[in-house]
C-alpha positions as CSV (number, residue, x, y, z in Angstrom):
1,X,-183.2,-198.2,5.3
2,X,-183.8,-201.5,6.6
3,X,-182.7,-204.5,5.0
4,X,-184.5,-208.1,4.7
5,X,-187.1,-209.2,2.7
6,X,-189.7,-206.5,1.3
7,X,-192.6,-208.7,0.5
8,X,-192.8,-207.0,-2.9
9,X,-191.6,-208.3,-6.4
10,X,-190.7,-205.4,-8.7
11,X,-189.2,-207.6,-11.7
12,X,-192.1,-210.3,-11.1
13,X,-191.5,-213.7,-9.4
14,X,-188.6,-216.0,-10.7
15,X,-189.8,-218.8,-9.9
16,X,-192.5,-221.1,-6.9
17,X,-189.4,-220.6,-4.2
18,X,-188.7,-216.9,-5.0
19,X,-189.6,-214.9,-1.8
20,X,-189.5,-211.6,-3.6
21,X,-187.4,-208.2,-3.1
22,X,-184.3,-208.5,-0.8
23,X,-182.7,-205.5,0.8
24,X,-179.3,-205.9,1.6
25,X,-176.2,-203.6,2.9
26,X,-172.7,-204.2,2.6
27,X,-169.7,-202.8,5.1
28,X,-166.4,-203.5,6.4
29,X,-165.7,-204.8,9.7
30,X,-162.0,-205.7,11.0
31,X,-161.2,-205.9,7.6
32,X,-163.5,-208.3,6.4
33,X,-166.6,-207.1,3.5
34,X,-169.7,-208.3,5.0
35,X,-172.8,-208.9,3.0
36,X,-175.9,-208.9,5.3
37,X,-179.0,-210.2,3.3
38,X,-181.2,-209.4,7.3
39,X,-182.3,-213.1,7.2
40,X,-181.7,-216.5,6.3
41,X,-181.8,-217.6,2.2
42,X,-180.9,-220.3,0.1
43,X,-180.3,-218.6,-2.4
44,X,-180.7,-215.2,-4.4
45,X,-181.2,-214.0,-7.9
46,X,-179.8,-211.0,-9.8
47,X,-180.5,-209.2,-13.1
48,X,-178.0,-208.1,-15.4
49,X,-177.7,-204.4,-14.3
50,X,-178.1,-205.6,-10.3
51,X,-175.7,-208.1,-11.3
52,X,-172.8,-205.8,-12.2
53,X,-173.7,-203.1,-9.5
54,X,-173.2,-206.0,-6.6
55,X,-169.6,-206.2,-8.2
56,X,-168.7,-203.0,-8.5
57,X,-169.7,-202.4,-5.2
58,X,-167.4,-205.2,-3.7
59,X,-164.6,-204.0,-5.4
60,X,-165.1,-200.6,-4.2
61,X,-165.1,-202.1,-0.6
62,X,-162.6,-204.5,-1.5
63,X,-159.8,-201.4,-2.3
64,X,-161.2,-199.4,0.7
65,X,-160.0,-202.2,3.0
């Protein structure tokens, strides 16, 4: 799957500055948990359920290390 920016907006537009749907992957390299968002952002938004899965994933990674 390739990450970055999808052009679509599933959960409608947050607000004028949202660029819409972001793919993103997370991995370990030399024991670091990267989060690569495929380009450049300011910042990004997250519903509840996205919200807790983005932790939950971390932590997962997190005790992998």
């Amino acid at each position: 799957m390739k990450i970055g920016a999808t052009g679509k907006f599933p959960q409608g537009r947050l607000n004028q500055t949202d660029e819409g749907e972001l793919r993103m992957a997370i991995y370990e390299e030399k024991g670091k948990i990267v989060i690569s968002f495929g380009k450049d952002l300011s910042w990004i938004g997250f519903g509840k359920e996205e919200a807790i899965a983005l932790g939950e994933m971390l932590i997962s990674k997190a005790k992998n290390l």
